[in-house]
C-alpha positions in Angstrom: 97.8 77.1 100.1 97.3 78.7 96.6 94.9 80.2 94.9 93.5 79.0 92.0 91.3 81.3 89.9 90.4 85.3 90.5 87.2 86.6 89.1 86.4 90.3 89.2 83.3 92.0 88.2 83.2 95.5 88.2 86.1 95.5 90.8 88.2 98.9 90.1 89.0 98.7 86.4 87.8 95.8 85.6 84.4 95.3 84.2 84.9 91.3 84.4 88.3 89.2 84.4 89.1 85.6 85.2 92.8 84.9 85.6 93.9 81.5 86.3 96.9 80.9 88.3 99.2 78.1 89.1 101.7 77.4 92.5 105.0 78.8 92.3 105.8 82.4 91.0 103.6 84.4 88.3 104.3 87.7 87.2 102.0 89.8 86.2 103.5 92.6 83.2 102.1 95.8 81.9 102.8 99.6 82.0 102.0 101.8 85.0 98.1 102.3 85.2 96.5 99.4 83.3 95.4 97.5 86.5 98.3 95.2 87.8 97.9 96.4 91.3 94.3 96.0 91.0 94.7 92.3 90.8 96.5 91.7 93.9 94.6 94.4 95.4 91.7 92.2 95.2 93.2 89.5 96.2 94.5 90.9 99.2 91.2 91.9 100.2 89.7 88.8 100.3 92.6 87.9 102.9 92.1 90.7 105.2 88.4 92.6 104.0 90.5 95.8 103.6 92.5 97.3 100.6 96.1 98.5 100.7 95.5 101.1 99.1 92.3 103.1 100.4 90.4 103.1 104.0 86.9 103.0 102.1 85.3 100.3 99.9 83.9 103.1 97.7 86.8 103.5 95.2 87.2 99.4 94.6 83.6 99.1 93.0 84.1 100.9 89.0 82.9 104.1 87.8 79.3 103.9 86.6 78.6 100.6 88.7 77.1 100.2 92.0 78.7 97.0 93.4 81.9 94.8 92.7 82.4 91.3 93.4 85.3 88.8 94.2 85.8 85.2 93.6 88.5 83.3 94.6 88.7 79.8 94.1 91.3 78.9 96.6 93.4 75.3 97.4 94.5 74.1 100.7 95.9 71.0 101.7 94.1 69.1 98.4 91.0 70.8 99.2 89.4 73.9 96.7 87.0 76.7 98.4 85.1 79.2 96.9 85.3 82.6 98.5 82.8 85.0 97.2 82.5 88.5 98.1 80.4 91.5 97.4 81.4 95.2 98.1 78.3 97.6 98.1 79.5 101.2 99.4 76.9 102.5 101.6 75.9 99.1 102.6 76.9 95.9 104.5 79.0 94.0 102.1 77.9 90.1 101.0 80.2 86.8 101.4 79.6 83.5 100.4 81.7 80.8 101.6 81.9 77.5 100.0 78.6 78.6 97.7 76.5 79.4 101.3 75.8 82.7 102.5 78.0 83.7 105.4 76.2 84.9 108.6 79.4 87.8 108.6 81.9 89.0 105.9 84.7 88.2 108.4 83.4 84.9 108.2 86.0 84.0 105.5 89.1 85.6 107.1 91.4 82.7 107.2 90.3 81.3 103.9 93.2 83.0 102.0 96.4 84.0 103.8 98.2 86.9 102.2 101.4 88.5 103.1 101.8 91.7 100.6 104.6 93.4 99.7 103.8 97.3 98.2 105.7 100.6 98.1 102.7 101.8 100.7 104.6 99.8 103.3 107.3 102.6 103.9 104.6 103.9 106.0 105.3 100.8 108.4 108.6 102.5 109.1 107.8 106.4 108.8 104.3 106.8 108.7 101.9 107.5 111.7 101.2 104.5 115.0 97.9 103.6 113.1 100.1 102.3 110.0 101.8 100.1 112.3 99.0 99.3 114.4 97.4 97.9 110.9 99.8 95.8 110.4 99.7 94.1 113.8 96.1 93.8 113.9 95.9 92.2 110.0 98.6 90.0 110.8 96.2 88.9 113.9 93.5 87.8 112.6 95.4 86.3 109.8 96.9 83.8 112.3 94.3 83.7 114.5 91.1 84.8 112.6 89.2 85.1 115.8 90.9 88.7 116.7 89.1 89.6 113.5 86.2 90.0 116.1 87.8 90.7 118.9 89.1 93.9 117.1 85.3 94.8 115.8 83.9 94.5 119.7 86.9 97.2 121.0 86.1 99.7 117.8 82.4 99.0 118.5 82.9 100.1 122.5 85.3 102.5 121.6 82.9 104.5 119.3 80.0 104.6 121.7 82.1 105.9 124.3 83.8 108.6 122.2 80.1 109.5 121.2 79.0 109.6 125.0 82.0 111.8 125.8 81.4 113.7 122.5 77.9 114.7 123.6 79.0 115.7 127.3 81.8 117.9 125.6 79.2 119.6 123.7 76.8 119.9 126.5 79.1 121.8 128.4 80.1 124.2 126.0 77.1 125.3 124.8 75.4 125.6 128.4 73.0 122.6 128.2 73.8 121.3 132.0 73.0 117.9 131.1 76.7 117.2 131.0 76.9 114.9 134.1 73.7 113.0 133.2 75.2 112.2 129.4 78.1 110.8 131.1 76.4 108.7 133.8 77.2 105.5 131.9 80.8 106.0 131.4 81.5 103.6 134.2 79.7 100.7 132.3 81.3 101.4 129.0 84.7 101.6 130.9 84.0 98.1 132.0 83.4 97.1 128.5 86.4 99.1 126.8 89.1 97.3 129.3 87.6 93.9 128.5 88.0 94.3 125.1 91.3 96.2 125.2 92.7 93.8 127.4 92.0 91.1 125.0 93.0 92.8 121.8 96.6 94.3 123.7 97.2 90.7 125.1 96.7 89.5 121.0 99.2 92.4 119.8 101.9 92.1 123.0 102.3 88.3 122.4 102.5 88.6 118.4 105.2 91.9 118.7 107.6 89.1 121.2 106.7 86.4 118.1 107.8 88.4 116.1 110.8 90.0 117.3 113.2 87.1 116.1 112.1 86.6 112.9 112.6 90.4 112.1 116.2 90.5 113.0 116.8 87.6 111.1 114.7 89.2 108.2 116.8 92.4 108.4 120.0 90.6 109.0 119.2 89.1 105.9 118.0 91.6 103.8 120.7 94.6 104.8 123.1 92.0 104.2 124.3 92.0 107.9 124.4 95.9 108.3 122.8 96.7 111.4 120.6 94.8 114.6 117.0 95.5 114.3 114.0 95.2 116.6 110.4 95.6 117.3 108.6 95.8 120.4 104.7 97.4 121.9 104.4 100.2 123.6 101.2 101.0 125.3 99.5 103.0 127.9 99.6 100.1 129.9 103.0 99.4 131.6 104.8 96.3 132.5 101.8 94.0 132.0 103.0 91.8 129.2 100.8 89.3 128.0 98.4 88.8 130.8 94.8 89.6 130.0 94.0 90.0 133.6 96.3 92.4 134.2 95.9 94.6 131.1 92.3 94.3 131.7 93.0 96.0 135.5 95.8 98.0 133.9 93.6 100.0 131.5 90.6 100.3 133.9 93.2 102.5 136.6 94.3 104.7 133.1 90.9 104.8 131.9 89.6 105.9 135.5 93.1 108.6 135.7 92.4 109.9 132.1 88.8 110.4 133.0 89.6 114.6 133.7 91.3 114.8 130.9 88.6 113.1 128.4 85.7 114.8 129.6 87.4 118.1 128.9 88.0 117.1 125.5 85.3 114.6 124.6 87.2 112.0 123.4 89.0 108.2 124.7 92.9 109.1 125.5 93.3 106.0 126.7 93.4 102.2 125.0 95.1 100.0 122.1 93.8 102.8 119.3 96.3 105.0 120.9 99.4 102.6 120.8 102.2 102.4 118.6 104.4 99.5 117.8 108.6 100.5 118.7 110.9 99.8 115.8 114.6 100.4 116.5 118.2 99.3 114.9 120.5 99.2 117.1 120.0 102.0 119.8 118.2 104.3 117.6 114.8 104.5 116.4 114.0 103.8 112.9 111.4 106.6 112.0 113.7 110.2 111.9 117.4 108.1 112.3 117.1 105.1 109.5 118.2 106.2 106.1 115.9 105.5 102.9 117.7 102.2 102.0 117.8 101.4 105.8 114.2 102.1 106.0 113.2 100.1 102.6 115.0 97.1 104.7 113.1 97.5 107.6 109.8 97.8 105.7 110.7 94.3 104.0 111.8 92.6 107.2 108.4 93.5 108.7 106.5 91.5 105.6 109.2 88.9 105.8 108.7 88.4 109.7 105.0 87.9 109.0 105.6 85.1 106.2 108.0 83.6 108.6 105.7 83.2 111.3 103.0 82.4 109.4 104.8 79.2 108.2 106.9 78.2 111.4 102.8 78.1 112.3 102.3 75.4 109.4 100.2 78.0 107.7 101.4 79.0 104.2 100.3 82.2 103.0 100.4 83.7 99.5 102.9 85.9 98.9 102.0 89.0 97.0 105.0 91.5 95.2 103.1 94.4 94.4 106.0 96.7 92.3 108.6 96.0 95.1 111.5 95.5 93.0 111.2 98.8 91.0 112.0 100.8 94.2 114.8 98.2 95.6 118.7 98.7 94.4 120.0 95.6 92.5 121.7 93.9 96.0 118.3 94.0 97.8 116.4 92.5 94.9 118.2 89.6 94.9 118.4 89.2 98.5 114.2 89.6 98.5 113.6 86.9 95.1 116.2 84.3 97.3 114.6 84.7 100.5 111.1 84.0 99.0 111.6 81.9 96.3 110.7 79.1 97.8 107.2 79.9 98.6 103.9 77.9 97.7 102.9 81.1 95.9 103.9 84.1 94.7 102.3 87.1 92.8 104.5 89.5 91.0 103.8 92.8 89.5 106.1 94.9 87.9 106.3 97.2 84.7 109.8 96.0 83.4 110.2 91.9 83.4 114.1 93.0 83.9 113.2 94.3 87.3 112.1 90.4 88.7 114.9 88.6 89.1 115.4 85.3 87.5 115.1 82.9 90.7 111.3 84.2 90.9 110.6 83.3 86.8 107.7 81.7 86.5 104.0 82.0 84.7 104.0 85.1 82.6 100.9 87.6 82.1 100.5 90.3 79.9 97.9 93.0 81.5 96.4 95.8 79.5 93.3 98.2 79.9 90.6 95.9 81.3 92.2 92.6 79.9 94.7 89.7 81.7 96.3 87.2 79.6 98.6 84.7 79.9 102.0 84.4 77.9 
């Protein structure tokens, strides 16, 4: 898989631009602030409907416009697909697959696999669980693009039963007395949230034990041999592993033992949006123990698990560098270019060509204000 040709039109910076791209490595050059990371940025976002960079859609469409679009013309296995997409803050975005309207944006998950590299993904090792829960759930429906939906019917659930519990909460403490009538569905949307839990924490359980191998052999490789690492899921439900069935019964009994709790402060304690993903070297966890060049390692074994299990699944994503090397010492560069070299694709941004090291040389291009061109 590669792609082919990125059009932008009115995407961040970019009033239009058309850059053409090849297999193998390409390295995209220019000082900080002219729009490298806006590239890939867009390209990642046809891969996973989400930026890197920013929760909301609003900042990817360009001041004084009212919409942005994406194409990507993308190859797989001999065959080219157009994936179009429009971004319209405030409204449901557009996608066009293949020139036909798509009945869903997250119709075209899968069309473009990505695996991106940024200095955002320290926050994998010492930011907050929903970091970490981002990156499980994007890997998901990467591999699988069905957990794309899976993921939208639990946030769906979940928001109508924080906004039942929300309006019993406030019921109460303002002396309406309707609070036990607001809540006299909760046992319906309970039903609903462990069905839907139970399928998205069976999705991340099975992915975290996938994983696990291919991230100590990622650290191993990148730390040069300096510590054991590993990754594992911790949720409210205990001891359930993979088993739908039981994490379906599993978070109906915490649902049903939180129920106190949640009514007194109008709000779901309980389910896969309060998880975390464990990451440890050695004994000790990584997040307040790991030191910044332990923690830089970590943060690339996680990406390099994910291209590793992407491909021992005979899917072969992109591979995106957004500014990596700049923050890696010389050692860890060159373990990162060796271990990736190989790939279908790679995209590589950086503001000093020195920084890329020579095993990922490749298609040059020079990026200024507003303007991509190639070398």
């Amino acid at each position: 898989m590669y792609l082919r040709r990125l059009e932008l039109v009115d995407f961040r910076s970019y009033p239009r631009a058309v850059v053409e791209f090849e297999p193998g490595a390409s390295v995209l050059v220019g000082p900080n602030g002219v729009g490298k990371t806006n590239l890939v940025e867009a390209v990642g976002y046809v891969a996973t409907l989400a930026s890197h960079r920013v929760a909301v859609d609003a900042p990817l469409v360009r001041a004084g416009a009212t919409s942005a679009v994406i194409r990507a013309d993308i190859v797989h296995e001999g065959r080219a697909l157009l994936v179009e997409l429009g971004i319209e803050p405030g409204r449901a975005n557009r996608a066009r697959l293949g020139g036909a309207p798509a009945r869903r944006p997250r119709d075209v998950l899968g069309a473009l696999r990505v695996v991106l590299f940024a200095p955002e993904d320290l926050a994998l090792v010492r930011g907050d669980p929903a970091e970490r829960r981002r990156y499980l759930d994007e890997l998901l429906a990467s591999r699988t693009p069905r957990y794309a939906g899976v993921r939208a019917d639990y946030e769906r659930v979940l928001k109508q039963r924080n906004a039942l519990l929300r309006t019993a909460y406030l019921s109460r403490r303002h002396g309406g007395g309707t609070g036990d009538r607001d809540l006299s569905t909760l046992d319906v949307w309970d039903e609903h949230l462990a069905e839907h839990g139970a399928a998205l924490l069976a999705g991340r359980v099975e992915l975290c034990a996938a994983l696990g191998p291919h991230v100590a052999k990622a650290y191993d490789a990148v730390a040069a041999g300096r510590g054991s690492a590993a990754i594992g899921y911790r949720g409210g439900v205990d001891d359930a592993g993979a088993d739908r069935a039981a994490l379906r019964d599993g978070l109906h009994a915490a649902l049903r033992e939180a129920r106190p709790r949640e009514i007194e402060r109008g709000v779901t304690l309980v389910g896969p949006h309060r998880d975390d993903v464990t990451l440890t070297l050695g004994d000790l966890p990584v997040k307040g123990y790991a030191s910044h060049g332990e923690s830089w390692s970590f943060a690339l074994a996680l990406r390099l698990a994910a291209y590793e299990l992407l491909r021992a699944e005979s899917i072969e994503p992109v591979l995106i560098l957004d500014d990596v090397f700049a923050e890696l010492d010389t050692g860890r560069r060159d373990r990162l270019a060796g271990l990736v070299a190989g790939a279908a694709q790679t995209l590589v941004t950086c503001a000093v060509p020195q920084d890329v090291p020579a095993t990922l040389a490749g298609a040059r291009y020079q990026v200024g204000y507003g303007q991509v061109q190639r070398d």
